[in-house]
TORFIKE-209724 format. One record per residue: residue in three letters; x, y, z negated of N, C-alpha, C, O in turn. Coordinates in steps of 0.2 Angstrom, whole numbers. Example, Ala and Ser with C-alpha at 12.3 -4.5 7.8 and 13.67 -1.06 7.14 Angstrom:
BEGIN
DRENKOL rest   n.u   n.v   n.w  ca.u  ca.v  ca.w   c.u   c.v   c.w   o.u   o.v   o.w
DRENKOL  ala    66   -28   -39    62   -22   -39    66   -16   -39    71   -17   -42
DRENKOL  ser    64   -11   -35    68    -5   -36    64     0   -39    67     6   -40
***
This chain:
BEGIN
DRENKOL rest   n.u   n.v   n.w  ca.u  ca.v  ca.w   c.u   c.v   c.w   o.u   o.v   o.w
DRENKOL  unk   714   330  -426   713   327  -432   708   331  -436   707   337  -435
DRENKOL  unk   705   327  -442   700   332  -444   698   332  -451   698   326  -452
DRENKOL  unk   697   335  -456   696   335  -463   691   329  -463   687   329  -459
DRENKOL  unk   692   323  -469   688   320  -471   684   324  -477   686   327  -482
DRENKOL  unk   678   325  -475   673   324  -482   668   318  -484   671   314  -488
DRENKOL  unk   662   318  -482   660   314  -481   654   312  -476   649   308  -475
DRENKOL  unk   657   319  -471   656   321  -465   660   325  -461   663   330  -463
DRENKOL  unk   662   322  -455   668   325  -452   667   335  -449   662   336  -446
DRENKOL  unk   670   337  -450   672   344  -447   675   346  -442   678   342  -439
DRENKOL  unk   676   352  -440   679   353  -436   687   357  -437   690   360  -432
DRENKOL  unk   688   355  -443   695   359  -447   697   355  -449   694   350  -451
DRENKOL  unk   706   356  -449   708   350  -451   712   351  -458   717   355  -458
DRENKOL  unk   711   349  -462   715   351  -469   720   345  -471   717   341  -473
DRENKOL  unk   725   345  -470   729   342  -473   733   340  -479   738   343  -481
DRENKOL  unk   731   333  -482   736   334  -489   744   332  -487   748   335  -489
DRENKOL  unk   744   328  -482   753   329  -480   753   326  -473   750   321  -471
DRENKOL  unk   759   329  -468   758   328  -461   754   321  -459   756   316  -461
DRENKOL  unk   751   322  -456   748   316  -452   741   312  -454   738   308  -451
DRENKOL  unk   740   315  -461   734   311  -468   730   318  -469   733   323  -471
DRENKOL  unk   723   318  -466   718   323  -470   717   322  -476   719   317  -480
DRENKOL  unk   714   329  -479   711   328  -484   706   325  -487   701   326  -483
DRENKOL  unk   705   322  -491   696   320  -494   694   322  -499   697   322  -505
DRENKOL  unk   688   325  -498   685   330  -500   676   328  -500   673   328  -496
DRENKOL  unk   674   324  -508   668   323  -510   661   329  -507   660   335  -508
DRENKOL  unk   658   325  -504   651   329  -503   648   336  -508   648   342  -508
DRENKOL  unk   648   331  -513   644   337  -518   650   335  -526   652   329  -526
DRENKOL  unk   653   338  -530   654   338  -536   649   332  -540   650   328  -544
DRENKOL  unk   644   335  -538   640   328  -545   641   321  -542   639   316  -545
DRENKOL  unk   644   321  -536   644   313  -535   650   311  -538   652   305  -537
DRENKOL  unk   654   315  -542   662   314  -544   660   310  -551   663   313  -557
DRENKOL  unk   657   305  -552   657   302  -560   664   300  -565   662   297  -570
DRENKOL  unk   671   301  -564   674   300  -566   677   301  -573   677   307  -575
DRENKOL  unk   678   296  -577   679   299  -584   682   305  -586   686   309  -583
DRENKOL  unk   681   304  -592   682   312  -595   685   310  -602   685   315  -606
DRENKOL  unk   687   304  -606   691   302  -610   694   295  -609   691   291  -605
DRENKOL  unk   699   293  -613   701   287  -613   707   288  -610   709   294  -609
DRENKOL  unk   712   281  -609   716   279  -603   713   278  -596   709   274  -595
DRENKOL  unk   717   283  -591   716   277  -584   721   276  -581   726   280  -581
DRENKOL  unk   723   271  -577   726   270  -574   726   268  -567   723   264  -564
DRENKOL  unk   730   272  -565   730   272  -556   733   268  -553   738   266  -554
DRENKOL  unk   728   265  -546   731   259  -543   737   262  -539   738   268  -538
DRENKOL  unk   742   257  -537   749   259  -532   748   260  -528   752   262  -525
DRENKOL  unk   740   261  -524   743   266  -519   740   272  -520   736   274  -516
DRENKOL  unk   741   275  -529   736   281  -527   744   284  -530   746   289  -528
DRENKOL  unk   748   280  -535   754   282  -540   759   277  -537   758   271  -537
DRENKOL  unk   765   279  -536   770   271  -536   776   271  -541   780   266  -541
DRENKOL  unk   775   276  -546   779   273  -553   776   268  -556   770   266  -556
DRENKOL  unk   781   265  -560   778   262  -566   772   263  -569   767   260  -569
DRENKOL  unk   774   268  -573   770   271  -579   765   277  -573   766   282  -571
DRENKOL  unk   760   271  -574   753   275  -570   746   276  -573   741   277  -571
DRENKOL  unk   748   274  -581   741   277  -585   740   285  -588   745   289  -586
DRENKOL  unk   737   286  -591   737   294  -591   729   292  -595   723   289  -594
DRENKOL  unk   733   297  -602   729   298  -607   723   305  -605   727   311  -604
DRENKOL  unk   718   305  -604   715   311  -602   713   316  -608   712   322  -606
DRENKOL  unk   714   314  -615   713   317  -622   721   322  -620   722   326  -625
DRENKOL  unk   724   322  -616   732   326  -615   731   330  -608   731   328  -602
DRENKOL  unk   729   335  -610   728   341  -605   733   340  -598   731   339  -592
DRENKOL  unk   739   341  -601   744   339  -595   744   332  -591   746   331  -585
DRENKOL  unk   742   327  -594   743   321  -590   734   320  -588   731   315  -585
DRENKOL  unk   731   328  -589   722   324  -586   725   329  -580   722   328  -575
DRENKOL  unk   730   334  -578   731   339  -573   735   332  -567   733   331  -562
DRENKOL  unk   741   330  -572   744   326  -568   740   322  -565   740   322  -559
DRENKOL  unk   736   317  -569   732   313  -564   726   315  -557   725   312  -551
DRENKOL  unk   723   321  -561   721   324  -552   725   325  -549   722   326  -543
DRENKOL  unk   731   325  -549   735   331  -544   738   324  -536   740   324  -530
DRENKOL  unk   738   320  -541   739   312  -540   733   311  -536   733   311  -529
DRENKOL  unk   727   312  -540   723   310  -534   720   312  -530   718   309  -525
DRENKOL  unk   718   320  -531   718   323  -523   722   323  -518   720   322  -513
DRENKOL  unk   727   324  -520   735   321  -515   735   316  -511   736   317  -505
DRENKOL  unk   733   309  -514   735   304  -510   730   298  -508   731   293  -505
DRENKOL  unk   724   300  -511   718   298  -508   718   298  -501   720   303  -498
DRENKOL  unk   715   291  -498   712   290  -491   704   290  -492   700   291  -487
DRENKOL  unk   701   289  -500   696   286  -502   690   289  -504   693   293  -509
DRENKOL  unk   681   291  -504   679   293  -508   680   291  -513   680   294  -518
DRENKOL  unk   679   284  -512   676   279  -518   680   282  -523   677   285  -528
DRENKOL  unk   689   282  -522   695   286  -527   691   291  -530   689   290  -535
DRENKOL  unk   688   298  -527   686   302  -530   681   300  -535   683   300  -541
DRENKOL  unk   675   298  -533   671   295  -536   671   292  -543   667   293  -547
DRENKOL  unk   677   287  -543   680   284  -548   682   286  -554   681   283  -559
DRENKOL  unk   686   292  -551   692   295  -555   692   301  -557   694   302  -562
DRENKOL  unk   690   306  -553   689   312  -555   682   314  -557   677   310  -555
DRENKOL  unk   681   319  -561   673   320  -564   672   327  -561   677   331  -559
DRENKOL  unk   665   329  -560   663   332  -557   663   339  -561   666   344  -559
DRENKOL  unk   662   340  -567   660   343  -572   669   345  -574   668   351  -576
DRENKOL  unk   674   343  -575   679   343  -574   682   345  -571   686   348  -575
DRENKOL  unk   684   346  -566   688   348  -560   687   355  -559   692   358  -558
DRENKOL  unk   680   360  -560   678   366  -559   684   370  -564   687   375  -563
DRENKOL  unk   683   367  -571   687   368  -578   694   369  -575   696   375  -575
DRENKOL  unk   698   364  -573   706   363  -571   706   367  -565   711   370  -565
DRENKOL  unk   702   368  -560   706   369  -555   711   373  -553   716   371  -550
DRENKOL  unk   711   379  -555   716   385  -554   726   381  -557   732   383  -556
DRENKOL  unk   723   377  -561   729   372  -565   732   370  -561   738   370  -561
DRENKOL  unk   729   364  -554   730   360  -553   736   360  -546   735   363  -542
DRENKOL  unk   742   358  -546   747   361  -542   747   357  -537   751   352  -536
DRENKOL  unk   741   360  -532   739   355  -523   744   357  -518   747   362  -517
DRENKOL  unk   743   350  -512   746   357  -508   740   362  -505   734   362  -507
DRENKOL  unk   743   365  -501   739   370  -496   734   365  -493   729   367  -495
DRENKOL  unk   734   362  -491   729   358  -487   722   354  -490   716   353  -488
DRENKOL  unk   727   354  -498   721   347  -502   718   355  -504   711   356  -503
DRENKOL  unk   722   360  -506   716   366  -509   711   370  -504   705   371  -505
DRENKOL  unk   715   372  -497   709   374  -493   703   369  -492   697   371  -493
DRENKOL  unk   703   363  -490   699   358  -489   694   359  -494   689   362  -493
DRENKOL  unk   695   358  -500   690   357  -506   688   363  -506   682   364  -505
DRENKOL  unk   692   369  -506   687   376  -507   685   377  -502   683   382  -502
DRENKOL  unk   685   374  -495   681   376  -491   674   372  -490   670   375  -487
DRENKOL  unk   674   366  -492   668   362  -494   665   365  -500   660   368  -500
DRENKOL  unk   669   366  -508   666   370  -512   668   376  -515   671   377  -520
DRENKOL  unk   665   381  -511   666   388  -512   667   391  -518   670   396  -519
DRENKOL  unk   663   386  -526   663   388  -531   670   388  -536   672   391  -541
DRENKOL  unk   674   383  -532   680   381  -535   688   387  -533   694   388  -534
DRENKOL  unk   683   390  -529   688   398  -527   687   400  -532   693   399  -534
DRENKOL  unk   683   403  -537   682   408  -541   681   403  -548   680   407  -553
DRENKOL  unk   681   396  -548   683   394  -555   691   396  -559   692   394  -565
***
């Protein structure tokens, strides 16, 4: 098995047994909002309540944490998460092992954000 980015590798990072991780090319391709409500399709969240105010610190951490985790999709990244964004939260964000090696190993910058 092999890390998705948006080119395959020879490592495999896993966000949980059996499902790699996906991991955007470059951060600038993450256009994702940075205010408002959004809310997450069921197969990224399967509670009810899957919107998430981004103006609330804690529910913009929840909703990445959502999204890196259980993406099969760039397009999800692209959508949802912001480029500009994510370098700010990372240290915050509670991944597993897999979804954080993968990303810091595609972007090195996010070691040291």
């Amino acid at each position: 098995m092999q890390a998705v980015f948006g080119v395959t590798t020879g490592v495999a990072h896993l966000a949980r047994p059996g499902r790699p991780a996906v991991v955007a090319r470059t951060l600038s391709e993450l256009r994702g909002p940075t205010r408002g409500v959004v809310e997450l399709p069921v197969r990224l969240m399967w509670c009810s309540d899957r919107a998430f105010d981004l103006t609330d610190p804690d529910q913009l951490l929840w909703m990445y944490e959502n999204v890196l985790r259980e993406t099969t999709s760039l397009d999800d990244l692209r959508r949802l998460v912001n480029g500009r964004t994510l370098p700010r939260v990372w240290r915050l964000l509670n991944l597993p092992r897999g979804v954080r090696a993968a990303w810091e190993s595609r972007h090195r910058g996010l070691r040291s954000a």
